[in-house]
C-alpha positions in Angstrom: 113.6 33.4 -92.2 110.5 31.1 -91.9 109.1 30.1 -95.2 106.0 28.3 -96.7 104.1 30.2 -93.6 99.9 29.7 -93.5 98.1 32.9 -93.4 96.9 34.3 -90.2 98.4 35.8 -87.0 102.1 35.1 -85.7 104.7 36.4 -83.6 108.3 35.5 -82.5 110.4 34.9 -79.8 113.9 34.9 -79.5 116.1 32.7 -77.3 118.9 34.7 -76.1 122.7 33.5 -77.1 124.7 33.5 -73.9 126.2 36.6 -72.3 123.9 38.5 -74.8 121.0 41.1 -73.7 118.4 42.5 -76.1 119.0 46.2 -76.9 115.9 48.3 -76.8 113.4 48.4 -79.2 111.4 50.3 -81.9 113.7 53.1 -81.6 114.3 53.5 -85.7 112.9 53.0 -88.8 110.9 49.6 -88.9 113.7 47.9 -91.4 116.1 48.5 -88.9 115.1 48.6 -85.6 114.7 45.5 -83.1 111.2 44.6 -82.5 111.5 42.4 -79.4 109.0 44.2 -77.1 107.8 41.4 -74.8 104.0 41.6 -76.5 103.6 38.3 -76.0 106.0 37.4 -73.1 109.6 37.3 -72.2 111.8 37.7 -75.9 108.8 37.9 -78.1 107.2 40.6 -80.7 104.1 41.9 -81.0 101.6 40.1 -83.3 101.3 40.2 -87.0 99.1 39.1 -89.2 100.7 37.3 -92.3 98.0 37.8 -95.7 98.1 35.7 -98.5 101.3 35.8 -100.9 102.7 38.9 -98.0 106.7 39.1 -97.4 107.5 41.0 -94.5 111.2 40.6 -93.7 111.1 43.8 -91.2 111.3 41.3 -88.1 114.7 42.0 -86.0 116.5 41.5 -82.7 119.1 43.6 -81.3 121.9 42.2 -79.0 124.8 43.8 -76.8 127.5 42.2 -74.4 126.6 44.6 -71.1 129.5 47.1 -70.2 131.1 46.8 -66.7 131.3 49.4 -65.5 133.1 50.2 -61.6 135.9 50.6 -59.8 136.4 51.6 -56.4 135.7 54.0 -53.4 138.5 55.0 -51.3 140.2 57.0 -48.1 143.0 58.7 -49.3 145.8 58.5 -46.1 148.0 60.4 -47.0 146.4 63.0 -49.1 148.1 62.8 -52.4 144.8 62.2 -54.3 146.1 58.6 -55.9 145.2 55.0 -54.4 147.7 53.6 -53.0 147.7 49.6 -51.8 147.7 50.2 -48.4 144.6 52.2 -48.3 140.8 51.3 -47.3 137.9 51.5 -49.5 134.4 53.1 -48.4 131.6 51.0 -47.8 127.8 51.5 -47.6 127.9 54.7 -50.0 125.5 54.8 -53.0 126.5 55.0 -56.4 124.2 56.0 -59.1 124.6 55.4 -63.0 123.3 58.3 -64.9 122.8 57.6 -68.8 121.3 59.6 -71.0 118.6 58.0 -72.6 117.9 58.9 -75.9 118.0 62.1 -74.8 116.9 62.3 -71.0 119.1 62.0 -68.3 118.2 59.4 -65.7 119.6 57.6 -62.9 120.0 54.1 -64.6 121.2 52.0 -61.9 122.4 51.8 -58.4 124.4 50.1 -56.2 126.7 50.6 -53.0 130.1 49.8 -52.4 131.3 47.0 -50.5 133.7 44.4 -50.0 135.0 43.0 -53.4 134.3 39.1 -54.5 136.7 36.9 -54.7 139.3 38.6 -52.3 139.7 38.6 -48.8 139.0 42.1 -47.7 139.5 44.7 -50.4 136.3 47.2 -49.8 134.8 50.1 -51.8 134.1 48.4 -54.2 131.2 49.2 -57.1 130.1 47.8 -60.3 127.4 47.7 -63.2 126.9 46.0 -66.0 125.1 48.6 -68.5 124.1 48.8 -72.1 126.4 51.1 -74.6 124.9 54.3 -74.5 126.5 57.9 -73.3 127.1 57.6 -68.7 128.3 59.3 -65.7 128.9 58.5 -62.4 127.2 60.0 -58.8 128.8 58.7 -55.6 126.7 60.2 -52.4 128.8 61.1 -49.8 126.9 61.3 -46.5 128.3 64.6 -44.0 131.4 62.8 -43.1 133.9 66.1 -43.2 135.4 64.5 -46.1 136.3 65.9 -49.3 137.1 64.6 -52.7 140.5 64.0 -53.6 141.9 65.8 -56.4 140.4 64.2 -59.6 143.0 63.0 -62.7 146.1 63.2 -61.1 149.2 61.4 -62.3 149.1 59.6 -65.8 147.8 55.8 -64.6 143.9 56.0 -64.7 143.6 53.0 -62.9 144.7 54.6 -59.7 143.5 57.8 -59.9 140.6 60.1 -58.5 137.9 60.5 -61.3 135.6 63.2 -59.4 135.3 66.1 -61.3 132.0 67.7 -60.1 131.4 68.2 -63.9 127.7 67.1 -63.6 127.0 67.9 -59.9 128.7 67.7 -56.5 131.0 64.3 -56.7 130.6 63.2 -60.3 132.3 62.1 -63.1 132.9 63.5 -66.4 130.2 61.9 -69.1 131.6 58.9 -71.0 130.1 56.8 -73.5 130.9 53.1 -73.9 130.7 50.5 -76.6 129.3 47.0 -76.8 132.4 44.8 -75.7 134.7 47.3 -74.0 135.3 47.9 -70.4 135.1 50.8 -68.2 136.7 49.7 -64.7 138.6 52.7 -64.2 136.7 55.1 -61.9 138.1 55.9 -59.0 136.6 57.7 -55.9 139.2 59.1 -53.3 138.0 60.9 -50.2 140.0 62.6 -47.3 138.9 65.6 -44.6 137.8 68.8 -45.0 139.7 71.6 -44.7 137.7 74.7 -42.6 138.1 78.4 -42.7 136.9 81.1 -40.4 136.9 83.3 -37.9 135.9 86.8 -37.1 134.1 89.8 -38.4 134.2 92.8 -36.3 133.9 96.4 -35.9 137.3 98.6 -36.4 136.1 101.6 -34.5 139.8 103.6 -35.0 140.4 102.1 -38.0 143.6 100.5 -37.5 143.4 97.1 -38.5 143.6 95.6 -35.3 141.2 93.7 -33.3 140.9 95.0 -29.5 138.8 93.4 -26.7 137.0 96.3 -26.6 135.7 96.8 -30.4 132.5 95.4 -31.2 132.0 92.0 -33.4 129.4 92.5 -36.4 126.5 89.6 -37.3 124.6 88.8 -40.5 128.3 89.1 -42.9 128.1 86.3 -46.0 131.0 85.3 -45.9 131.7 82.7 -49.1 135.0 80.9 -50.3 135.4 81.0 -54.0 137.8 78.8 -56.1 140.2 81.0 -57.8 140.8 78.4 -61.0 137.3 79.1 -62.5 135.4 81.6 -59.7 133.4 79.8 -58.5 131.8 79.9 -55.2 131.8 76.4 -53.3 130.3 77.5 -49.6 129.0 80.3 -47.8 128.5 80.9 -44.2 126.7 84.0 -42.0 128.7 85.3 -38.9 126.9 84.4 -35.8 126.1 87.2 -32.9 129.5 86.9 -31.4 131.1 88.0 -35.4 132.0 84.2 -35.8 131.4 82.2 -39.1 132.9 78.6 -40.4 133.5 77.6 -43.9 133.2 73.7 -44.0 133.4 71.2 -46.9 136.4 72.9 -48.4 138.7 70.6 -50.9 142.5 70.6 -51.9 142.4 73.6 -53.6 143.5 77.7 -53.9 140.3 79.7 -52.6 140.1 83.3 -51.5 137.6 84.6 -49.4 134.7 87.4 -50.5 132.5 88.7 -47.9 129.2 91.0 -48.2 129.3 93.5 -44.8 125.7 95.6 -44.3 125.2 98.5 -46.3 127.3 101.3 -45.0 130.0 99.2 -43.8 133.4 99.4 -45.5 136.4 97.1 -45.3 139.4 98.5 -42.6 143.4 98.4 -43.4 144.4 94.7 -43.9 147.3 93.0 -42.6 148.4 95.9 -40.4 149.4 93.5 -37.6 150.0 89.8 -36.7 147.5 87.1 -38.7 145.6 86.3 -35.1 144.2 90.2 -35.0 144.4 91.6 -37.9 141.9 92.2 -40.9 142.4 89.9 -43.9 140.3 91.4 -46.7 143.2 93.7 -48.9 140.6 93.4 -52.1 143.2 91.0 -54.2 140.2 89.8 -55.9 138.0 92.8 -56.0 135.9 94.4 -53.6 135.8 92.9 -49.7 137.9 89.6 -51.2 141.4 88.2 -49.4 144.8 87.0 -50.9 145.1 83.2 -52.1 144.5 80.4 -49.8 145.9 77.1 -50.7 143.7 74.4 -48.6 145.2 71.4 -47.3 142.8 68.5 -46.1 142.4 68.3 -42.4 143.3 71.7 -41.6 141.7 74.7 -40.1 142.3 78.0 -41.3 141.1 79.9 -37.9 142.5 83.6 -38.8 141.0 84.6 -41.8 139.3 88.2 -40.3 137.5 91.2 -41.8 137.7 94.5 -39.6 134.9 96.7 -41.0 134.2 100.7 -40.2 131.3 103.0 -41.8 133.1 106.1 -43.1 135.1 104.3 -46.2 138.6 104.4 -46.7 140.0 107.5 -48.7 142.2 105.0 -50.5 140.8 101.7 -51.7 143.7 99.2 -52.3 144.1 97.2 -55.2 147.7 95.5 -54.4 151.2 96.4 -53.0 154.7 95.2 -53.8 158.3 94.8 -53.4 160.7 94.0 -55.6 164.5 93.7 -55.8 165.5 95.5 -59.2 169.4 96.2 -59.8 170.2 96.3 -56.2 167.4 98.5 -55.3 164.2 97.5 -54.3 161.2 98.9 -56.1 158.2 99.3 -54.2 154.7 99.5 -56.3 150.8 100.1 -55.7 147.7 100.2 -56.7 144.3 102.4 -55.0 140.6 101.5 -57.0 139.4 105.3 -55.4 141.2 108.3 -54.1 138.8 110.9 -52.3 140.3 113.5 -50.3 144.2 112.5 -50.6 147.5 114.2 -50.2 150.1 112.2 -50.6 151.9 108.5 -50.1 154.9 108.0 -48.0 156.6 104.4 -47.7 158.2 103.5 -44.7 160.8 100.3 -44.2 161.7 97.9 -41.4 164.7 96.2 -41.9 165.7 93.3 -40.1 165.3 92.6 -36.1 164.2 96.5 -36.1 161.0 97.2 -34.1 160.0 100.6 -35.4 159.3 101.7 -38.8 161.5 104.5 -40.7 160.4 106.8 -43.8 162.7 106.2 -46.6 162.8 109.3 -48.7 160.6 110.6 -51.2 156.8 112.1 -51.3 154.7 110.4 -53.7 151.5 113.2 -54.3 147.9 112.0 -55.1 146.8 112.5 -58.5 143.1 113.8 -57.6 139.9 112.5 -56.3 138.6 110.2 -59.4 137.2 106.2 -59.2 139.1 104.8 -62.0 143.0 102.5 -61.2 145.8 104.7 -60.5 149.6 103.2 -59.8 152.6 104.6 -57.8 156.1 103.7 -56.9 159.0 104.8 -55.5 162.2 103.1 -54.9 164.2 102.9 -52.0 168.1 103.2 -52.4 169.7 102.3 -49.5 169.8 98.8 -49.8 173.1 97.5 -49.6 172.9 95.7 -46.4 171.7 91.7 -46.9 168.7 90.8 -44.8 164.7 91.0 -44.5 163.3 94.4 -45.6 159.6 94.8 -45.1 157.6 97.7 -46.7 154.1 99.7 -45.7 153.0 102.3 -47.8 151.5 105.2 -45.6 148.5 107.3 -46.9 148.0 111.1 -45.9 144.7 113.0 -45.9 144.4 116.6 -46.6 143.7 116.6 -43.0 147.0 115.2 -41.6 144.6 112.0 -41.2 146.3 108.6 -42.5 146.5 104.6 -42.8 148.7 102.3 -44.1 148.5 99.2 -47.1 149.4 95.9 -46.2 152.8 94.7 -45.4 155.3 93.5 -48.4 159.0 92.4 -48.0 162.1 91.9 -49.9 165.4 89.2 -48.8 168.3 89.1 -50.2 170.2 87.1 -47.6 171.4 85.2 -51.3 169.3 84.8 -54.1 167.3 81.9 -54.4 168.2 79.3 -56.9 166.6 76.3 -58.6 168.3 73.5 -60.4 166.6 70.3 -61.7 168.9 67.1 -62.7 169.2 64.9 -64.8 167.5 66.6 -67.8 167.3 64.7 -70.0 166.5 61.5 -67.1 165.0 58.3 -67.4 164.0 56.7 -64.1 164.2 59.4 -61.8 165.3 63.2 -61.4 166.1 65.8 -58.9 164.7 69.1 -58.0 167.2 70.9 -55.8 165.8 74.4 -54.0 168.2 76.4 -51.9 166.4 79.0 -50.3 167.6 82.4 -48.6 165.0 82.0 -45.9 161.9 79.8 -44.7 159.4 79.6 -47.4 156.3 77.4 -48.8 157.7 75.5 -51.4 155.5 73.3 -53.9 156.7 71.0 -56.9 154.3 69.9 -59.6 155.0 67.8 -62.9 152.3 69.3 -65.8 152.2 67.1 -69.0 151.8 69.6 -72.5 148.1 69.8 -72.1 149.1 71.3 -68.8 147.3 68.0 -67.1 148.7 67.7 -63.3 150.6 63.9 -63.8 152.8 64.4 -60.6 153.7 66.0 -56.9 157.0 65.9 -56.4 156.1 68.2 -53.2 152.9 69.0 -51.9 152.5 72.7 -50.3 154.6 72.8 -46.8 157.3 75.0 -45.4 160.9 74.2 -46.4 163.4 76.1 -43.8 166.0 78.1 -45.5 169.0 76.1 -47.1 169.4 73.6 -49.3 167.0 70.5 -50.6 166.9 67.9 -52.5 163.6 66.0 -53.9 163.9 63.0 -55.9 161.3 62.1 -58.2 160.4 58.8 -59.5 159.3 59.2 -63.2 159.2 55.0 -64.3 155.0 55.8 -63.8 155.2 58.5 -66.2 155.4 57.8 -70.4 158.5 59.7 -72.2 157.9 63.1 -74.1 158.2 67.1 -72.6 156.7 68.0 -69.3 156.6 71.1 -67.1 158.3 71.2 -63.6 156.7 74.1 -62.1 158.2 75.4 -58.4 156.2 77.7 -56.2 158.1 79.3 -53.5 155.5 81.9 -51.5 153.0 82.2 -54.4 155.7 82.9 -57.1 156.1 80.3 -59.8 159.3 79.1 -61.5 159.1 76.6 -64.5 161.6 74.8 -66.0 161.1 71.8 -68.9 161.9 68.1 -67.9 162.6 66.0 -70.9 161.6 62.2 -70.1 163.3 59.4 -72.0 163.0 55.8 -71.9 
């Protein structure tokens, strides 16, 4: 307060304390806004004039201590989406702050990453020092191949990927911040693509293999699609010779969806071996394929669509097999029937070449559009081993094809055992399997967050292994050990105590 003032015209200026900045002003109600506006130079106010006998105590300054904010930009070696010591940072990529400023979003601030002060050679490095206020984070990846790392797994933020693509292709999740606090936990990890691709081509007999002499079909979207929330991350167009390639894909489970011309209709799938055969068995609707689980730096080169004009008489929804008190059961699905007889189901057990009709003639019921489901169980199953299973459709005209291929084992039943439980330190997952399968084994926390890979997504041969997990970098409570072997999940609780 200045007292015992002249009349006439004034105005203030404000000498900042250290490691204070002045907050924005007139953005309230003149009692309690600041009013440093730099009228009359660096810190000052505007001018006001002062009457005779006047009181005006509606002068103010706002300060904040600026929030860093930063972390780091890295290459993730060996693929299991956390920082580890021994990995590089990035340098030369931009990173924009995005706050939202009083309402409008705007890129803030800038910067790029590059080597860290103060150390020797740690690089990726990125910082800012911003005013509170409501933030995310956009870090511009240049057409590298690379791929962001899987964002928020494990439970120690300092080392984890933060990407989440919530606000755009690599951002963060919004975030506000407080005068005083910190926000140096926003991590970056990067690592190759994965690719998919291959062939679209013309099934002129309609059995689901590709022959040299069949003609290849341009001008097919092809698009992969993330099967967590649907959505579709890249497209590409076959080329003249009935090629496309999928690039940019991340870490994830995709299927595939392509969009043939008008009049073209998808051919049997999986009526052969992976390198010629047609792919698209409608798992996720029309002209989709099964699941694909992505790993970075790999190329999925045999993911096909054979395509004919007349349409099926049977569109397939799904097929299976399953062992059910020592039988095996087999089930499926058809979207549309249209001039159908019957179903037959035909078995190939073991090192056998040929096919055999296991008995029983399952009839149509009628040409309609709507679901319809059949079964039919085969008996003779007493023998251990591999069975595999096709389910053979029959026209009214002695014409037929055949659903994918499905296949039961019981060379042993699987089994699963995880110990100790309750553990402290460390426990073990032991998997003994009947045959080779793809085996993953994830740690979910209650909320069903992802806070560990015990093992990522790789072929385990058949047998018995063990996988030790380290859980000193996890906090104590109830978590979710969750075992895939082929697509099929077991889960079993692991109690943590300290």
């Amino acid at each position: 307060m200045f007292d015992f003032l002249y009349p006439g015209d004034y105005y203030l200026e404000f000498i900042d304390p250290t490691g204070y900045d002045l907050t924005f002003f007139n953005r309230g109600s003149d009692v309690t806004d600041s009013d440093v506006d730099k009228s009359n130079g660096p810190r000052t106010t505007a001018t006001t004039y002062l009457a005779p006998g006047e009181r005006d105590m509606t002068w103010d300054a706002g300060y904040y201590k600026c929030i860093p904010i930063g972390d780091l930009v890295w290459y993730d070696i060996n693929k299991n989406d956390i920082w580890n010591t021994n990995e590089n940072g990035i340098n030369g990529l931009r990173v924009n702050l995005w706050r939202n400023h009083f309402g409008t979003w705007l890129i803030w601030d800038h910067t790029f990453t590059g080597h860290k002060p103060g150390t020797p050679s740690d690089d990726g490095y990125w910082n800012f020092c911003a005013a509170p206020g409501e933030y995310y984070v956009e870090v511009i990846m240049p057409p590298l191949g690379l791929v962001r790392a899987r964002a928020n797994v494990g439970s120690v933020e300092e080392i984890d990927s933060d990407i989440t693509n919530a606000n755009g292709p690599t951002t963060t999740d919004k975030f506000t911040v407080l005068s005083g606090q910190e926000k140096n936990d926003l991590g970056a990890g990067f690592y190759p693509q994965a690719t998919a691709g291959n062939l679209v081509w013309m099934d002129a007999n309609s059995n689901g293999v590709q022959e040299a002499q069949e003609a290849r079909i341009a001008g097919v979207m092809v698009e992969a699609v993330l099967v967590s929330n649907g959505q579709v991350t890249g497209s590409a167009v076959t080329d003249m010779d009935g090629v496309y390639k999928l690039e940019g894909l991340e870490k994830q489970a995709y299927y595939l969806k392509f969009t043939p011309p008008a009049g073209y209709h998808a051919t049997v799938s999986r009526a052969t071996t992976d390198d010629v055969d047609s792919d698209v068995d409608h798992s996720f609707g029309l002209n989709t394929t099964r699941v694909f689980d992505m790993q970075p730096a790999t190329a999925y080169e045999n993911i096909d669509m054979g395509v004919s004009f007349a349409p099926l008489p049977v569109e397939w929804l799904d097929v299976t097999a399953t062992r059910v008190n020592n039988t095996h059961l087999i089930e499926w699905r058809v979207a549309r029937e249209s001039n159908v007889s019957h179903y037959e189901v035909e078995r190939r057990y073991g090192n056998e070449k040929e096919f055999y009709t296991i008995p029983g003639k399952v009839l149509a019921k009628g040409n309609a559009s709507e679901v319809k489901s059949y079964d039919l169980t085969d008996m003779d199953v007493a023998k251990s081993g591999i069975y595999v299973y096709r389910v053979k459709q029959y026209d009214f005209d002695g014409k037929f094809n055949y659903s994918k291929l499905v296949k039961v084992s019981h060379n042993g039943e699987n089994s699963i055992d995880l110990y100790p439980n309750p553990a402290r330190n460390e426990t073990n997952v032991q998997i003994v399997l009947s045959q080779e399968s793809v085996v993953s084994v994830e740690v979910f926390d209650a909320a069903s967050k992802l806070v560990k890979v015990i093992k990522v997504s790789d072929v385990q041969k058949a047998g018995d292994m063990i996988y030790n997990a380290n859980l000193q970098d996890i906090p104590a409570g109830v978590y979710n050990v969750v075992i895939t072997i082929d697509g099929v999940q077991t889960q079993k609780k692991l109690i943590r105590i300290e």
